[in-house]
N, C-alpha and C positions, 0 to 999 in steps of 0.2 A: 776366723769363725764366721760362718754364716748362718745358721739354724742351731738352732738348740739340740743336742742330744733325743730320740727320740727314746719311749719308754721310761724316760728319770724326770726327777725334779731340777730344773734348772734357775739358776741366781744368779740379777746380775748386779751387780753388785759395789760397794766402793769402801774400802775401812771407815774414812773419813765422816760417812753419813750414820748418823745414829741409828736411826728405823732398820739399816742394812744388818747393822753390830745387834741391832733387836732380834730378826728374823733370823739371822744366824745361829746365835746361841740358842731359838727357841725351836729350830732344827739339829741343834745336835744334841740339846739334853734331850728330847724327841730319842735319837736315834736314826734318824730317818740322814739314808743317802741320798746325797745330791749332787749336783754338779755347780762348781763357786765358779762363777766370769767376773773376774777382778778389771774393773772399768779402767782402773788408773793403769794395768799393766798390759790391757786390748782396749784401746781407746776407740778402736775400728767396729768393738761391739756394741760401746754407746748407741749406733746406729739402729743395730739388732734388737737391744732392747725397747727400742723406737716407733722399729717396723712392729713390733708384739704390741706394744701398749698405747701407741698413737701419744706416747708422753715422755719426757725428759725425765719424771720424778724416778725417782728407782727406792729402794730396790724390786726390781721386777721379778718374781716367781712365775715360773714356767710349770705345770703338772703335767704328767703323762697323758693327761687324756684332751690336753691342748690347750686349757683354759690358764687365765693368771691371773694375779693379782699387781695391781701397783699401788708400794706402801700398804701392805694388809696389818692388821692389827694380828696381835697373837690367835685371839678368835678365830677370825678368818682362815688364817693358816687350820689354827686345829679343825676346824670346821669342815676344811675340804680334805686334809691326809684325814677324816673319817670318813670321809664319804668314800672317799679312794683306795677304805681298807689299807692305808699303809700303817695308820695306827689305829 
């Protein structure tokens, strides 16, 4: 993996991290699709999420229109798929 899907929501993600299992669930009771990058099973996209966030912290959300988030609160999240008309 090198770049994130272009057009989608991208996550990168790890079970283990609470905030990731937050963002998760508050994207699928959403409805909203997205693309999951499981850190512990692409340890090579820790990297990617890196190069995106200039941070370690995750999880890092990707939007289609290039911006992200790291560690966003559910807020945030709603915040932006409204700006983005996805919800």
């Amino acid at each position: 993996m090198t770049t994130p899907p272009q057009n989608t929501i991208t996550m990168f993600s790890a079970e283990w991290c609470r905030d990731c299992r937050r963002t998760k669930a508050q994207l699928d009771e959403l409805g909203v699709e997205y693309t999951y990058i499981d850190l512990e099973t692409d340890p090579a996209a820790a990297d990617v999420a890196k190069d995106i966030s200039g941070r370690t912290n995750i999880p890092v959300v990707v939007y289609p229109d290039g911006s992200h988030h790291v560690e966003p609160s559910n807020a945030d999240v709603e915040a932006k798929l409204r700006e983005l008309s996805i919800i």
